[in-house]
C-alpha positions as CSV (number, residue, x, y, z in Angstrom):
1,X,83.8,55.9,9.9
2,X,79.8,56.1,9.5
3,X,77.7,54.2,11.4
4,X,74.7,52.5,9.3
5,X,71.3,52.9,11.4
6,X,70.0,50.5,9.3
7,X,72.2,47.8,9.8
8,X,70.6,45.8,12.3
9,X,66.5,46.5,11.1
10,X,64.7,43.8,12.7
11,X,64.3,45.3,16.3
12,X,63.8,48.9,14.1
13,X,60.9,47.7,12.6
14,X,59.3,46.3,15.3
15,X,59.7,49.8,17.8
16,X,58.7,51.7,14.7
17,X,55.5,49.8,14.1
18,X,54.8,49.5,17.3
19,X,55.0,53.3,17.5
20,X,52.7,53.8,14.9
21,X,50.2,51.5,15.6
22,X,50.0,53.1,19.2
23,X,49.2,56.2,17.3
24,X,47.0,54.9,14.3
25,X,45.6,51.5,15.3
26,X,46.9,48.1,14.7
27,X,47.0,47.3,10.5
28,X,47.3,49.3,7.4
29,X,47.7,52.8,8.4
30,X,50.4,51.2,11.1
31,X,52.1,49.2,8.3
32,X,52.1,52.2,5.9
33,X,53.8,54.6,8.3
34,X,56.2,52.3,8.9
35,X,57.0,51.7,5.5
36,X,57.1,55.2,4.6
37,X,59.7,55.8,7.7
38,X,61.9,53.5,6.8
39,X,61.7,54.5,2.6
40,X,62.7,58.1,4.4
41,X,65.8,56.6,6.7
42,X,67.0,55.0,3.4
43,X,67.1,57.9,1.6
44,X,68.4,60.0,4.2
45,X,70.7,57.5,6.6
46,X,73.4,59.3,5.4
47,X,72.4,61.9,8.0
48,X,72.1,59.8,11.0
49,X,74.2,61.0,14.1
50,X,75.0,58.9,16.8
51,X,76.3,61.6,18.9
52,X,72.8,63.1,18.6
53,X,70.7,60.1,19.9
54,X,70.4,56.2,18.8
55,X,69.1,54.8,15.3
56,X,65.6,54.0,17.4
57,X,65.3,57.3,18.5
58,X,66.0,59.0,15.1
59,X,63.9,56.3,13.4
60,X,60.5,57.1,15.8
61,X,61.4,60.8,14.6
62,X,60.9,60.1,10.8
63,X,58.0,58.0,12.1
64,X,56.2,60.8,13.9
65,X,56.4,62.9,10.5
66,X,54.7,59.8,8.5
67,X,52.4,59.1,11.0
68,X,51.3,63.2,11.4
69,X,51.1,62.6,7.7
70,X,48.5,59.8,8.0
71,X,46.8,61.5,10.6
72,X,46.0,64.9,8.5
73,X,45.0,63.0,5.5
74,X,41.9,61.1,7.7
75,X,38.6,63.2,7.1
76,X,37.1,61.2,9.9
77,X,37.6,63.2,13.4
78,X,36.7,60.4,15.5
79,X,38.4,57.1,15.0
80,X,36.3,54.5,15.2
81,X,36.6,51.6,18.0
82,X,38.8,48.8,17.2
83,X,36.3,46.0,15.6
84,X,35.6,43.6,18.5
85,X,35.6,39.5,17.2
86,X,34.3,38.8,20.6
87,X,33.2,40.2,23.6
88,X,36.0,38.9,25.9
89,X,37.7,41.0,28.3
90,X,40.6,41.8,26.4
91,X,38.3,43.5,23.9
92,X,36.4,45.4,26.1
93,X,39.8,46.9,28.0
94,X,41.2,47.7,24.4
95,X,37.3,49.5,23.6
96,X,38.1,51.5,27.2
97,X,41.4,52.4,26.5
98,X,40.6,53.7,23.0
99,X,38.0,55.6,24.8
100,X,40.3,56.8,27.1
101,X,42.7,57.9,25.3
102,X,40.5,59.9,22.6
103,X,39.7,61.8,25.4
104,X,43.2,63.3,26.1
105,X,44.9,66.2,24.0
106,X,47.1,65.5,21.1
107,X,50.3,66.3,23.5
108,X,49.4,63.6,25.8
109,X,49.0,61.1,23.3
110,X,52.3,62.0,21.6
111,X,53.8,61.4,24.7
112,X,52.0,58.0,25.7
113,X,52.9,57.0,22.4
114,X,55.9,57.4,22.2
115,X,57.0,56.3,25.8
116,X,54.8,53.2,25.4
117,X,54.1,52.4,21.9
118,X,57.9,53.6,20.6
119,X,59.2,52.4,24.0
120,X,61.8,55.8,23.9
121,X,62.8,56.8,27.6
122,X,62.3,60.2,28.9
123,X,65.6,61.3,27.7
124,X,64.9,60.2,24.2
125,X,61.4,61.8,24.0
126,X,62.7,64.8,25.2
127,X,65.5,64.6,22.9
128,X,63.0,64.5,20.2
129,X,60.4,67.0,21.2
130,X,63.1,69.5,22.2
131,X,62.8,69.4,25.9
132,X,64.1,69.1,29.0
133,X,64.1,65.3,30.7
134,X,62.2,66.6,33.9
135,X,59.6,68.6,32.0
136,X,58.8,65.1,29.8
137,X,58.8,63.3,33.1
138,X,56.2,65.7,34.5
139,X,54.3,66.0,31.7
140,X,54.0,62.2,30.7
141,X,53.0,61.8,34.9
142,X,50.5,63.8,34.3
143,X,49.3,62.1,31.1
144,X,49.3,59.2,33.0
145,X,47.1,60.7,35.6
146,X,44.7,62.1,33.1
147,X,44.6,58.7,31.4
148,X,44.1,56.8,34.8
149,X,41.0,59.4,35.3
150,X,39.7,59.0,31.8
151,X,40.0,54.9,32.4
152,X,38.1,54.9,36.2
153,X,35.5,57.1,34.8
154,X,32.6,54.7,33.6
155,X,31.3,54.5,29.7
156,X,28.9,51.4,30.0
157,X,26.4,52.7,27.9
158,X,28.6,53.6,24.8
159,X,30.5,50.3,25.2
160,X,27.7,48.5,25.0
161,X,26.1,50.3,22.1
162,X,29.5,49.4,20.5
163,X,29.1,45.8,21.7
164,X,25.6,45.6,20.5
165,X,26.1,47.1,17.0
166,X,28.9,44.7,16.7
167,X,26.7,41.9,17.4
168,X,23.7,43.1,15.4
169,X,22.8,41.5,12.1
């Protein structure tokens, strides 16, 4: 008997998204990859294996092809901040993080993404990036660490020059 991954796609849809939009920013690009991952499972459910992992797990790996996909096709090399409404905190922390975490290597924000934006554990990242448990442990420590640094070291003036073209007329 086959199990459907599909069957229960509420809870899917949300990890996936989430997953992407970790990776591309919250909205269209997000909302595409997510489409064009599940379009994929459809067509290829038929080769799900449960003894290999869970339907999230193999889901986020159709994901990470779509949103690779997206990333290669944008010309810009630089994402842009996230477009602040307002100038609360909340905005400002998102603006740092963004920062942040375009200052890290590609590897490291694989791995942040998909532990905290696919919500896979260790096992299941390393499951999909061919590794060992440990060496994702180690690795995603140390992109935590890296992060942390990026996130205590200060960027007041280019916040605020974000801030103030943001509030320019």
């Amino acid at each position: 008997m086959r199990v459907d991954p599909l069957a229960s796609p509420e809870q899917l849809i949300k990890r996936v998204y989430a997953y992407a939009a970790y990776r591309l920013g919250d909205g269209p690009d997000a909302e595409d990859a997510t489409s064009d991952a599940f379009e994929r499972a459809l067509r290829y459910r038929s080769s799900f294996d449960p003894r290999k992992g869970t339907p999230a797990a193999w889901l986020i790996g159709i994901a990470r092809r779509s949103v690779d996909e997206i990333l290669a096709a944008r010309t810009v090399l630089v994402a842009e901040p996230p477009e602040v409404a307002t100038h609360d905190r909340d905005s400002a922390l998102r603006i740092d993080l963004a920062r942040a975490l375009a200052q890290l290597d590609e590897r490291d924000r694989e791995l942040i993404a998909l532990r905290y934006g696919a919500d896979l554990t260790a096992k299941q990242i390393a499951a999909q990036l061919d590794l060992k448990t440990n060496a994702v442990e180690v690795a995603l420590h140390r992109a935590l660490g890296r992060l942390r640094r990026e996130l205590a070291e200060p960027d007041p003036a280019g916040r605020i020059a974000i801030l103030e073209a943001k509030s320019s007329p």
